[in-house]
Backbone bond lengths (Angstrom), bond angles and torsions (degrees), N, CA, C in turn:
res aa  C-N    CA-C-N  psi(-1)  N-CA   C-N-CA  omega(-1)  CA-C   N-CA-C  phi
1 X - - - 1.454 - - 1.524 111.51 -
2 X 1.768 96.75 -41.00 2.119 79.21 177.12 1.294 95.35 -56.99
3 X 1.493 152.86 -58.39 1.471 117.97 -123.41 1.604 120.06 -80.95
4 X 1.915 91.14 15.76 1.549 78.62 170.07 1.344 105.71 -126.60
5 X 1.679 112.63 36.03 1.325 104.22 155.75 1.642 116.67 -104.87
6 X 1.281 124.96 177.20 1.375 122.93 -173.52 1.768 109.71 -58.17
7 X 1.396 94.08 147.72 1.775 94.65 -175.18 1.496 123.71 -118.15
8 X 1.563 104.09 36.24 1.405 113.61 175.60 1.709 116.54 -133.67
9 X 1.328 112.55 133.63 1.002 121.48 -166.68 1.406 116.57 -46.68
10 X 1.577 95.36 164.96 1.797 102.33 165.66 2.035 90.98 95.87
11 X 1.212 113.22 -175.91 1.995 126.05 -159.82 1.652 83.26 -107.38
12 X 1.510 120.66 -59.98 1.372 120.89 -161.32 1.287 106.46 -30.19
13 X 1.238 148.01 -60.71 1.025 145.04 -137.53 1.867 109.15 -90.08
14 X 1.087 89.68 -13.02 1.750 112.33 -179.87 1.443 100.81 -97.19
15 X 1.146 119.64 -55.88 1.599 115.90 166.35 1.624 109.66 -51.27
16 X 1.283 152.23 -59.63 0.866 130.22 -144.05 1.548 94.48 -96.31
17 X 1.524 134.76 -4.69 1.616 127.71 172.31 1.508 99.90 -90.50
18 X 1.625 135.38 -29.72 1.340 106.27 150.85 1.140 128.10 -68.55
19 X 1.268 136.53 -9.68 1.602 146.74 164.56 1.347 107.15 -53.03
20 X 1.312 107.45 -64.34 1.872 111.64 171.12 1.258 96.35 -48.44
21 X 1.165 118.67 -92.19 1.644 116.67 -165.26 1.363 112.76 -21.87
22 X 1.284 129.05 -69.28 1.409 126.25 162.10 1.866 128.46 -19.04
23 X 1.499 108.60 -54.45 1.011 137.42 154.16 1.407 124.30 -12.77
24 X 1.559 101.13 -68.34 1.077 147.61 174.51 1.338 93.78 -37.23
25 X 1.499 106.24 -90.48 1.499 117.21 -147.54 1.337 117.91 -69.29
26 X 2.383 107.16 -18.02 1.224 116.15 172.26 2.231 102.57 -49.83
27 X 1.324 87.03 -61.44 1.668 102.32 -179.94 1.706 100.85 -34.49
28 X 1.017 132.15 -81.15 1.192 143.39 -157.39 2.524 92.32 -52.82
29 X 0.748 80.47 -47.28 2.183 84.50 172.59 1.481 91.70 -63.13
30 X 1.069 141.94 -61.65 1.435 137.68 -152.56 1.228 110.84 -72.84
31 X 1.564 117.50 -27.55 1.696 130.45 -176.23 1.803 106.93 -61.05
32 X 2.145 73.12 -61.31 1.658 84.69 -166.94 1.809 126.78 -123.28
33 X 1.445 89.45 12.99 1.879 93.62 157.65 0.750 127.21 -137.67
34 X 1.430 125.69 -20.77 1.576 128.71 150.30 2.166 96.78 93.69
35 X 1.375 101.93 -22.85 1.832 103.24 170.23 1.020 100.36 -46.03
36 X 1.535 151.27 -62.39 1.227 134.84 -111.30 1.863 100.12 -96.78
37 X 1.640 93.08 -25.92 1.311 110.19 -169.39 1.818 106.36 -80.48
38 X 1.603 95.25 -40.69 1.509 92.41 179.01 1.921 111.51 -76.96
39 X 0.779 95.26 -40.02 2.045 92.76 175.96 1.845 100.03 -48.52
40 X 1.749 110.45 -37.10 1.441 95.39 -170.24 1.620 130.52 -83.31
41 X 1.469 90.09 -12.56 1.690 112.71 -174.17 1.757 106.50 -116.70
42 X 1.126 101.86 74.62 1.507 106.19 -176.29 1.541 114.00 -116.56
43 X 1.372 100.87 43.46 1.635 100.71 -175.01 1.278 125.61 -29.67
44 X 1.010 112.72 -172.19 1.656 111.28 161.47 1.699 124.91 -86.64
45 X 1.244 103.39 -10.58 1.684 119.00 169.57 1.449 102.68 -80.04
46 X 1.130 120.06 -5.98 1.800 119.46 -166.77 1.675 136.31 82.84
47 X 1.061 133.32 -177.86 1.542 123.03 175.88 1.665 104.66 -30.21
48 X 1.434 125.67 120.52 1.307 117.73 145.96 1.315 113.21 -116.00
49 X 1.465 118.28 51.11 1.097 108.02 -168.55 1.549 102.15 -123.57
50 X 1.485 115.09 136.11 1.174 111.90 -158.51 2.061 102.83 -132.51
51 X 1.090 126.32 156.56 1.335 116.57 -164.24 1.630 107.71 -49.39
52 X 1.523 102.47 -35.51 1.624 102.26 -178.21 1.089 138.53 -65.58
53 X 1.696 118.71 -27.40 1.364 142.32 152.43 1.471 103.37 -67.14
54 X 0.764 142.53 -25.07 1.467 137.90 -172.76 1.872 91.46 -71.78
55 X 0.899 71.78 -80.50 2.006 100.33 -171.54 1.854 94.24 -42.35
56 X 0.924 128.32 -30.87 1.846 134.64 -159.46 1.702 77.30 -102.07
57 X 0.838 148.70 -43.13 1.999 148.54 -166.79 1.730 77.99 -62.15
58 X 1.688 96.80 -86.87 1.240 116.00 -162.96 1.564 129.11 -14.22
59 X 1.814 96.95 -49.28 1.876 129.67 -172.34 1.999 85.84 -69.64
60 X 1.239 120.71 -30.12 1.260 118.84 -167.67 1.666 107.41 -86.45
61 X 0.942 122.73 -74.90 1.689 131.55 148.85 1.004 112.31 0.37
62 X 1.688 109.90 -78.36 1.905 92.39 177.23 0.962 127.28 -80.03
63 X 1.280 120.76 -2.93 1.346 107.53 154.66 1.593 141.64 -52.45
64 X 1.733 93.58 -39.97 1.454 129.47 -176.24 1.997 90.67 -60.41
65 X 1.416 104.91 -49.76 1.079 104.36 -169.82 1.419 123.07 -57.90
66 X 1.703 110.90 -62.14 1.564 113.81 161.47 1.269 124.03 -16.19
67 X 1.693 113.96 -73.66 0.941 138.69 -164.54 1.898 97.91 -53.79
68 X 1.114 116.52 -46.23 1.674 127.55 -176.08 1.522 108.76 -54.70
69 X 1.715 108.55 -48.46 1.577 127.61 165.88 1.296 113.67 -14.67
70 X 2.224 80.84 -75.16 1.808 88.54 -160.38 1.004 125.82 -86.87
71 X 1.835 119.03 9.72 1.436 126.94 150.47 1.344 111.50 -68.01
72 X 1.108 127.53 -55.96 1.606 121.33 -166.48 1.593 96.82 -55.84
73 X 1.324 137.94 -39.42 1.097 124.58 -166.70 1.466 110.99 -100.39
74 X 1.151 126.17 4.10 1.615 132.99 173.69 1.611 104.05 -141.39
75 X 1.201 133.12 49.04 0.958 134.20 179.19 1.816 128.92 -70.33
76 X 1.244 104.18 -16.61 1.461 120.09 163.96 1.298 124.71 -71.40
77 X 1.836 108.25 -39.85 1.425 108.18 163.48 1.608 127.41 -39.39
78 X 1.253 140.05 97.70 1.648 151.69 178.50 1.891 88.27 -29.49
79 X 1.490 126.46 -70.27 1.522 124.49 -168.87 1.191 101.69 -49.33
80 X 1.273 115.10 -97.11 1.777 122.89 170.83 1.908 111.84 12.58
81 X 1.734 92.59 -78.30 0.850 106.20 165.41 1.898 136.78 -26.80
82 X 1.188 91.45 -48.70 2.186 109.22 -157.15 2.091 76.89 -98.92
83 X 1.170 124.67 -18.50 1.377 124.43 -179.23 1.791 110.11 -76.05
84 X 1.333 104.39 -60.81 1.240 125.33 -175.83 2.229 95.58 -58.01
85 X 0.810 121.11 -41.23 1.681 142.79 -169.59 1.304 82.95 -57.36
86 X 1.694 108.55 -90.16 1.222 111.97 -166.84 1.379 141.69 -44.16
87 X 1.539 105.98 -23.56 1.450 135.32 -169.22 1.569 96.97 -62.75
88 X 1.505 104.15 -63.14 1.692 120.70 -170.60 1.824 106.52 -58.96
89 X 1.695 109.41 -29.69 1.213 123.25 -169.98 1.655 102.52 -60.56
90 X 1.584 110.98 -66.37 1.726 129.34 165.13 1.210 98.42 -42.20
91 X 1.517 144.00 -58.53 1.511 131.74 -155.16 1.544 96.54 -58.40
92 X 1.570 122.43 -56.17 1.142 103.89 -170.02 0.997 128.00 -81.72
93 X 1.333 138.95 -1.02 1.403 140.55 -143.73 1.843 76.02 -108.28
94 X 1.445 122.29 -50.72 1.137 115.64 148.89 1.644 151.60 -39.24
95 X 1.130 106.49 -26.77 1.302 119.07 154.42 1.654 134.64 -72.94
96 X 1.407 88.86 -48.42 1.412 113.03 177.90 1.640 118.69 -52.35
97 X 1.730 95.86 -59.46 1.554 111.32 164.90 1.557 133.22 -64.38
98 X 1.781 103.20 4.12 1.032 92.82 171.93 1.552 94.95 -122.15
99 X 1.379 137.16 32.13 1.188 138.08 -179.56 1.571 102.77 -113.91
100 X 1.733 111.44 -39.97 1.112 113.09 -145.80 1.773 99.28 -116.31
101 X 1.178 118.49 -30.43 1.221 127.83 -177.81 1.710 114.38 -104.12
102 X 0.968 118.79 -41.02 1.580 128.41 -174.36 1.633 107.69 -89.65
103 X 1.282 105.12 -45.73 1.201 126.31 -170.83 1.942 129.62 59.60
104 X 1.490 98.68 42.75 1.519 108.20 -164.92 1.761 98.64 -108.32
105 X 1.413 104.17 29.81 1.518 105.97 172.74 1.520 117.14 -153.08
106 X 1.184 112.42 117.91 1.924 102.09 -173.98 1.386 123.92 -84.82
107 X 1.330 115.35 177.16 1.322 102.59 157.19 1.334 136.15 -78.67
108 X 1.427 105.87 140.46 1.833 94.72 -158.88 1.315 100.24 -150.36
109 X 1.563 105.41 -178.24 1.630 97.49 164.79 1.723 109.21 -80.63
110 X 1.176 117.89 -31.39 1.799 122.11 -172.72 1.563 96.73 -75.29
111 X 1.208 115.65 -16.19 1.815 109.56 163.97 1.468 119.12 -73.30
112 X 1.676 96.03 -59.72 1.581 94.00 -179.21 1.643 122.93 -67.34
113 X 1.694 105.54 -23.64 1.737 100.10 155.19 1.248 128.72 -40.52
114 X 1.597 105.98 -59.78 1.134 110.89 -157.47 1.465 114.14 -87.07
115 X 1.542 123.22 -11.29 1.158 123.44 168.51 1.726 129.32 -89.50
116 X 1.380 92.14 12.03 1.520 126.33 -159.13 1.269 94.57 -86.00
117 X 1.541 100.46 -59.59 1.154 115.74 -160.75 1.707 137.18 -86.26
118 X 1.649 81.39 -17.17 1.560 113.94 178.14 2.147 96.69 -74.88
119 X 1.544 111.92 -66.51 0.859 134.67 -158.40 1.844 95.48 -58.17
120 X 1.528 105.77 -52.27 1.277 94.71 -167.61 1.762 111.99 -74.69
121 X 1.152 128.57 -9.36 1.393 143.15 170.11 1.658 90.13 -71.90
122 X 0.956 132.64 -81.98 1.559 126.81 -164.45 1.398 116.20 -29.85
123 X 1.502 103.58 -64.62 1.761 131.56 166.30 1.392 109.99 -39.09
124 X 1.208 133.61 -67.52 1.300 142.73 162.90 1.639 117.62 -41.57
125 X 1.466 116.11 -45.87 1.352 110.85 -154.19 2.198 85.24 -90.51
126 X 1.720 131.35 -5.42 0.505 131.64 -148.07 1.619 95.35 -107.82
127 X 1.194 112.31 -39.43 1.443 137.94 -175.57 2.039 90.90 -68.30
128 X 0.955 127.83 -54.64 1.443 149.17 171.94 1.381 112.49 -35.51
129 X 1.196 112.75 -34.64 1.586 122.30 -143.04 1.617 113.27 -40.93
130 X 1.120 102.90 -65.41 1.676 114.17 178.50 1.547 96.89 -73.83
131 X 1.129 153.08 -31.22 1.095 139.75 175.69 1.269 129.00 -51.42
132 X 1.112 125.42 -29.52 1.641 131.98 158.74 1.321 130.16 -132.97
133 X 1.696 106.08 14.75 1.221 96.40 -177.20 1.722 101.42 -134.90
């Protein structure tokens, strides 16, 4: 079973393949229940969440996720690397702007998860930098 987990030292690289995985299953809610998306976008105008934004999150997500993949498992690669960085960089600047500027997301617990998790991956993968890449 290890040899198909990542094979370079240090948590990062384990954090960001449960990140995918996570990823994952966000994608798989956005396809086909559309909850995960409405608990997260609960502005103060109410549900704006519509199958197409769901599905347009979702196309975004796994991407986020992939991209998280083939860092945990090539994490030395410098691109990979400044890819996987940037990814978490857009999630929040994306998140943020839709909390703080747009305002089509509240404060919540599925906020502070998910910005938890975005933020502390950035911070981490930033703190890292020369360390594996």
């Amino acid at each position: 079973m290890s040899s198909y987990l990542p094979q370079h030292s240090g948590l990062l690289p384990y954090y960001l393949l449960i990140n995918s995985v996570l990823s994952f299953y966000n994608t798989y809610n956005c396809f086909f229940s559309h909850q995960t998306v409405r608990d997260l976008f609960q502005g103060p105008n109410g549900n704006q969440v519509t199958p197409l934004s769901a599905h347009t999150f979702g196309c975004w997500t796994i991407l986020s996720g992939f991209v998280r993949w083939y860092a945990a498992y090539d994490i030395t690669n410098p691109g990979v690397y400044a890819i996987a960085f940037w990814a978490y960089f857009a999630i929040c600047v994306h998140a943020l702007s839709e909390l703080v500027v747009f305002k089509t997301m509240r404060w919540g617990p599925e906020t502070w998860a998910a910005l938890g998790i975005d933020v502390g991956g950035l911070i981490w993968m930033g703190c890292e930098w020369g360390a594996y890449a």
